[in-house]
C-alpha positions in Angstrom: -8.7 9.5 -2.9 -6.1 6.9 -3.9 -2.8 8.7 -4.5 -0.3 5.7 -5.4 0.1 2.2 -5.1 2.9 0.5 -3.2 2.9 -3.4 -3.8 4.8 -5.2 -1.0 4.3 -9.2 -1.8 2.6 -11.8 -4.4 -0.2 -13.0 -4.1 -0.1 -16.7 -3.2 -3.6 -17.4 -1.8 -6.5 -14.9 -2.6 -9.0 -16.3 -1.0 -6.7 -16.0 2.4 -5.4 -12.7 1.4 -9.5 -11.6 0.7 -10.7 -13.2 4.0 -7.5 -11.4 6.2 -8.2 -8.0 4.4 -12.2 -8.5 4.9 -11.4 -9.4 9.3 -9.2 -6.3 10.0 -12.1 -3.3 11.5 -12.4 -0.1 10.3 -12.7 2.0 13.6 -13.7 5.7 12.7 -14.8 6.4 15.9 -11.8 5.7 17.8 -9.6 8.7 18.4 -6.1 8.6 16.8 -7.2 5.6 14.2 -7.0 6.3 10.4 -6.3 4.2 7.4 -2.5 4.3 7.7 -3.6 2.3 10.9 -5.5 -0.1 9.3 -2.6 -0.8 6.8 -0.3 -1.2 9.5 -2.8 -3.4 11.2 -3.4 -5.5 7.9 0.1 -6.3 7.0 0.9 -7.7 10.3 -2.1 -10.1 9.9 -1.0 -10.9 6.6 2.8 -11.6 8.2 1.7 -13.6 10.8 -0.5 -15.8 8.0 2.6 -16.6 6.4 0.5 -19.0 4.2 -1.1 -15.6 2.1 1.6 -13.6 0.5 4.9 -15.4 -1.4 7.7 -12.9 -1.5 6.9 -10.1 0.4 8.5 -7.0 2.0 6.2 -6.8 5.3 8.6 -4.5 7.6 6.2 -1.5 8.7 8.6 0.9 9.0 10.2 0.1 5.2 6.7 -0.3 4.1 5.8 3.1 5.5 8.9 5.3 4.3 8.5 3.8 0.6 4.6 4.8 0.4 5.7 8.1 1.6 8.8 8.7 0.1 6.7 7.6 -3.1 4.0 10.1 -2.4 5.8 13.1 -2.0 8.1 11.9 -5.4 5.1 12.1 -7.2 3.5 15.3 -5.6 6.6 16.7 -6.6 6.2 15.9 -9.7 2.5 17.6 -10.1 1.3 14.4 -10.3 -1.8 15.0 -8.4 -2.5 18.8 -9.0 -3.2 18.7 -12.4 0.0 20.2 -13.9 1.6 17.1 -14.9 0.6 15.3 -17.8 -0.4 12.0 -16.5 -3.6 9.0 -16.7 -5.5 9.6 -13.9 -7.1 7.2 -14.3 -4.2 4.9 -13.4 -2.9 5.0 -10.0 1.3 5.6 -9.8 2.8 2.2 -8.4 6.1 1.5 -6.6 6.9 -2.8 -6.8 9.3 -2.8 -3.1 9.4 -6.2 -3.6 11.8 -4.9 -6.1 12.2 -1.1 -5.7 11.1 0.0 -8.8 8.5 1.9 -10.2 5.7 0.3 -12.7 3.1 2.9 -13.9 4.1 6.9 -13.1 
């Protein structure tokens, strides 16, 4: 279920962004491994790259504390429970490249 969206960089190169993204494994089967992982794992390939992404906010730990910080904001705000009166059909975004929120 996709809860939000967090956009850390611009796109510069899609085909290099689609080709990085489409390299980094899914590994169910390993013990401990989830998709926080594979985010984790993804954004340092696209860091290293440095040819993909224009401006960017790549730090894992600042990447990590916004999604979640963002998350619980909008669990807070019955966003996902049904209580609120939002789109669901449009996913809540946070822009860190310049900490501010799009759609809510």
């Amino acid at each position: 279920m996709l809860l939000v969206r967090v956009m850390v960089g611009k796109v510069e190169k899609i085909d290099r962004l689609v080709n990085t993204l489409r390299s980094i494994p899914l590994r169910q089967s390993e013990q401990g491994w989830n998709c926080v992982t594979w985010v984790r794992e993804a954004l340092g390939a696209l860091q290293a790259d440095r040819k993909t992404l224009g401006t960017a906010r790549m730090e894992w730990n600042k990447v990590r504390d916004a999604a979640m910080t963002y998350c619980q904001k909008k669990r807070d705000e019955h966003r996902f429970d049904g209580k609120g009166n939002y789109d669901m059909g449009k996913a809540a975004t946070y822009d860190l490249t310049e900490q501010k929120e799009g759609i809510q």
